[in-house]
N, C-alpha and C positions, 0 to 999 in steps of 0.2 A: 522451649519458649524464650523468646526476647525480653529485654528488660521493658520493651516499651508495654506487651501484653501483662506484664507482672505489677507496675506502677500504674495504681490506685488510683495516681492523682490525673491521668494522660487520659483524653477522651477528644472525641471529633466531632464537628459537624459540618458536613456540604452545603455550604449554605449560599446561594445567588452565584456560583462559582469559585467561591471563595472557602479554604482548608483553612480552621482556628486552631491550636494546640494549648492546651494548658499551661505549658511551660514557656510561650509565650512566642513561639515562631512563627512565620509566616501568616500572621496575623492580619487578613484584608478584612475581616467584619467581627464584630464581637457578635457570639452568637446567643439568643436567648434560653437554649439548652443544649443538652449536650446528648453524646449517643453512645452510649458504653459499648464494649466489646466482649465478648466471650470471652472466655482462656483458650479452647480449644478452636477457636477461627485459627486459619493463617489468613496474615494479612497483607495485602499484595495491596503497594502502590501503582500503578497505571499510568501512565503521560500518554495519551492519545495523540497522534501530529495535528491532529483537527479532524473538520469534516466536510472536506474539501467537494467529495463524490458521494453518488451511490454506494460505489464499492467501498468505500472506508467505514458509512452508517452501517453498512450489514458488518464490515469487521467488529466494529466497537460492538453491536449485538452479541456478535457471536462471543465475544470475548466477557459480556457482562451477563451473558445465559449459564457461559462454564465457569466462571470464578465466582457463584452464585454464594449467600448463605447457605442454601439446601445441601448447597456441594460442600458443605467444609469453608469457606471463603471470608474474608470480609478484605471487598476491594475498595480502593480509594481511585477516582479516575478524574484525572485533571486533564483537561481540553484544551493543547496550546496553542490553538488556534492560528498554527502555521509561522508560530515563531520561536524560532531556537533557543532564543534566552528563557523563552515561557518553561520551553521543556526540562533546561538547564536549574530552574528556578524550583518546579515542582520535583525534582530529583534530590534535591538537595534541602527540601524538605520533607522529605522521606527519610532520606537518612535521619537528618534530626532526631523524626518519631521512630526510629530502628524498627521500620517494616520489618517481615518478615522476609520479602523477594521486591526489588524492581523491576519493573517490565516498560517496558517505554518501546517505540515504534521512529525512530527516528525520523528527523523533518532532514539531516542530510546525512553525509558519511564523516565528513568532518566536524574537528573542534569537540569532541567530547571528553577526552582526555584525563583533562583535569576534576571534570566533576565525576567521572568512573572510576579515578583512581582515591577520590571520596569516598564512594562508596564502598572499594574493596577493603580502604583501608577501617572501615566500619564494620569489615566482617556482613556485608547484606549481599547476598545473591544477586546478581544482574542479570533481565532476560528478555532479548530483541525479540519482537514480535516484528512479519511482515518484513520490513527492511532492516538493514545492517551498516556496520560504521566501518572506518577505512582500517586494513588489515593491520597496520600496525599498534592497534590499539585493541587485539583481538585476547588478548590475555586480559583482558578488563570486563569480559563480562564471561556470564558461565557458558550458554549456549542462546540460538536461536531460532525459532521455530516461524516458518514462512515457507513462499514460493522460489521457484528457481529463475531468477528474472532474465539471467541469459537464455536457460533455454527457452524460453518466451519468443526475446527475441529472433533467435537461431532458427525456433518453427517457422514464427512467419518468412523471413526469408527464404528457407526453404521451401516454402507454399507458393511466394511467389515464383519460383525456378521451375515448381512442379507447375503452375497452371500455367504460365507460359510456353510449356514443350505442350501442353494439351491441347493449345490452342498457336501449335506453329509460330509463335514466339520468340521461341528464342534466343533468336537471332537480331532483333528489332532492336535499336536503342531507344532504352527504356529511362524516362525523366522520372525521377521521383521526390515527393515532397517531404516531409518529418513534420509533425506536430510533438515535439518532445514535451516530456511531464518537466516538472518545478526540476531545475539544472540541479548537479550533486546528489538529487535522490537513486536510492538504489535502487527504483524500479526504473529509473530515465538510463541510469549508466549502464544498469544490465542490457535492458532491452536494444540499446543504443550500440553497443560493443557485440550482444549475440547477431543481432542485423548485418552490422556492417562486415563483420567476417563473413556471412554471406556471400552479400553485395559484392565485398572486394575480388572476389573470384570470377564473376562476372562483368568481363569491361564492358558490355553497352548498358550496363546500369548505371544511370549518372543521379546522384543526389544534389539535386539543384537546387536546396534553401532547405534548412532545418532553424524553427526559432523554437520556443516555449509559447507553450498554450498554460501552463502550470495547472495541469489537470483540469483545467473548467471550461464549460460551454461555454460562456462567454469568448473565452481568452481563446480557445479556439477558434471561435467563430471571428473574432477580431484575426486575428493569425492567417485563417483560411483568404479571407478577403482581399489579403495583402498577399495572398498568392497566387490567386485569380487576376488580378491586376496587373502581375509582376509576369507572370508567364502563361502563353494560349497552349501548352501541348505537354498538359502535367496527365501523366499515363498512370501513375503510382500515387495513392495518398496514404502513408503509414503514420498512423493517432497512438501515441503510446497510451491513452485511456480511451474510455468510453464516452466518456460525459465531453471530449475534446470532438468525436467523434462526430457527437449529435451536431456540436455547434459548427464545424467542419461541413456536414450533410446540409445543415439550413442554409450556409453561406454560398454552396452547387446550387440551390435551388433557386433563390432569390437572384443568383447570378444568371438565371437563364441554362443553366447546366441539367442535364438530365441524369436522373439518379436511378437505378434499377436494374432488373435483368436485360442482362448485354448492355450494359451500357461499357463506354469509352474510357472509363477509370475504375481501375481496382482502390478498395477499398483497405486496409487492413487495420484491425483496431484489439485493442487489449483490454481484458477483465471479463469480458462476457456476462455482464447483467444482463438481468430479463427484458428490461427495455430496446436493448440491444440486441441482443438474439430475435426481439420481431424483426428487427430493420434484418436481420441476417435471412430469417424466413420471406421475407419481402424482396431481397436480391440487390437492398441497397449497401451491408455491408457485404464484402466477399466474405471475410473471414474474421473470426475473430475469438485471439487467442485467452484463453481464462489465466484468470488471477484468481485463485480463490480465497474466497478471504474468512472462509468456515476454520479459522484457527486456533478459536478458544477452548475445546475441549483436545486437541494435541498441548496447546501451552497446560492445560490443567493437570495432565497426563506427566508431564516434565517436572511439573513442581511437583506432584505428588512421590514420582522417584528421588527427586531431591530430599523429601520430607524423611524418606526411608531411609536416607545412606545410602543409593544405589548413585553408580555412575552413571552420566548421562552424555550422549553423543555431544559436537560441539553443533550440530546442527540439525532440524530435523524439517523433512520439507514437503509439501501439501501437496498433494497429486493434482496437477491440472489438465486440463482437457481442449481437445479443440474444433472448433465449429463453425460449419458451411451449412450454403443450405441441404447438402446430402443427409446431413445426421442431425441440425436440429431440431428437429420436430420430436424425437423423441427425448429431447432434455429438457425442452422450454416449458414443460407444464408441473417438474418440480422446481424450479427455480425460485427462489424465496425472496430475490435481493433484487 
């Protein structure tokens, strides 16, 4: 047990967003009561990047289903709402209250450094959920437990190389477009670097405009429009999310663009929510590769080895799956997110 579970006087409460401590840190509201803790909870601080997508609400789900009180748990989860310092800011008030474990989901791969070598020098576990920080600073946390974001991208490219030879292809020079996630994150750089090793193997694939959508319909759909505009004979449209996707699909349409089975442009898009997987039963996505984001009972699984004394990998990583319209029909009716 930590000194913070042992002192009498330390207690919390979530209140309008805001974490109060008795001892007087990171204080944004004085709160009108307070919320003790068990001795036997572990207590896991949490940094969520935000909640940018679909797919990040079902992470944080998942992750506040397994770190549950029922489970053993008491979590604290601060929502950074897509700014680094926020994340920076609630890690370091963790420390403070000597959690039990960190867990934070980074918003990039850089600049953490300083406030992980914080925490280790606090003696408090550190544990990436989802994405990861730049390798030099990989001795600053324990492990991480996420997806494989290159091979993510590596499938799709290779999906595209396969459905081109099925469809006499591939030979055609092929224009394609990018809609990348928020620039430095590790699902943009994986996905970004498994692609283009691809790509590079194939010279009539030309990537002719890659900007940031930063994972939202919107910003894709703003993104798309400017590539509609920019160029008549986009063959390829690769969404590093879903939600970039949708707004991407609206901006074909309203442009006069035809969207659907046999149409003039592949699609390819990543996470594979359920909203998503209809457009894929529909014929309007081609393909689209999963991110799963079911990762709170593998991170729960990690702390509880930790809690034992056992050794624990430096990484562990979510099986994911991928999907056309040949096989999703039979995924899309467990889908939860």
């Amino acid at each position: 047990m930590n000194k913070w579970k042992r002192m009498l006087c330390i207690a919390t409460l979530i209140m309008l967003g805001g974490l109060c401590v008795s001892c007087g840190v990171f204080n944004e509201e004085i709160p009108e009561e307070v919320e003790t803790i068990e001795d036997d909870l572990i207590v896991v601080g949490y940094s969520q990047l935000g909640s940018e997508s679909v797919w990040r609400t079902a992470n944080t789900n998942s992750i506040e289903e397994a770190l549950s009180e029922e489970n053993g748990f008491f979590l604290q989860l601060k929502n950074a709402r897509q700014k680094q310092e926020n994340q920076i800011k609630a890690i370091r008030s963790f420390i403070s209250q000597q959690v039990d474990y960190i867990v934070f989901s980074p918003i990039e791969e850089d600049g953490w450094g300083t406030v992980l070598q914080e925490a280790q020098e606090a003696g408090i576990p550190v544990i990436l959920v989802d994405r990861t920080i730049a390798k030099r600073d990989s001795d600053l946390y324990t492990t991480r437990v996420g997806t494989d974001t290159y091979w993510e991208g590596e499938q799709a490219g290779l999906w595209l190389a396969e459905d081109l030879k099925k469809h006499n292809e591939s030979d055609k020079e092929i224009n394609i477009v990018v809609l990348q996630g928020t620039i430095g994150a590790t699902s943009q750089i994986g996905r970004s670097v498994g692609f283009n090793i691809v790509a590079n193997e194939h010279k009539n694939w030309r990537i002719v405009a890659q900007e940031t959508g930063d994972f939202t319909t919107a910003k894709g759909k703003e993104v798309m429009d400017k590539f509609i505009r920019l160029y008549d004979d986009i063959d390829v449209i690769v969404s590093q999310n879903d939600d970039m996707t949708v707004g991407a699909i609206e901006a074909l349409k309203e442009a006069g663009v035809y969207v659907g089975p046999n149409d003039d442009i592949r699609i390819i898009s990543f996470d594979a929510g359920r909203a998503a997987l209809e457009l894929v039963q529909k014929g309007e996505i081609d393909v689209d590769i999963e991110c799963n984001p079911d990762q709170g009972e593998m991170l729960a699984e990690v702390i509880h080895k930790l809690e034992r004394g056992e050794a624990v990998e430096k990484e562990y990583i979510v099986e994911d799956k991928i999907f056309t319209i040949d096989n999703v029909d039979e995924y899309i009716e467990d889908r939860t997110y």
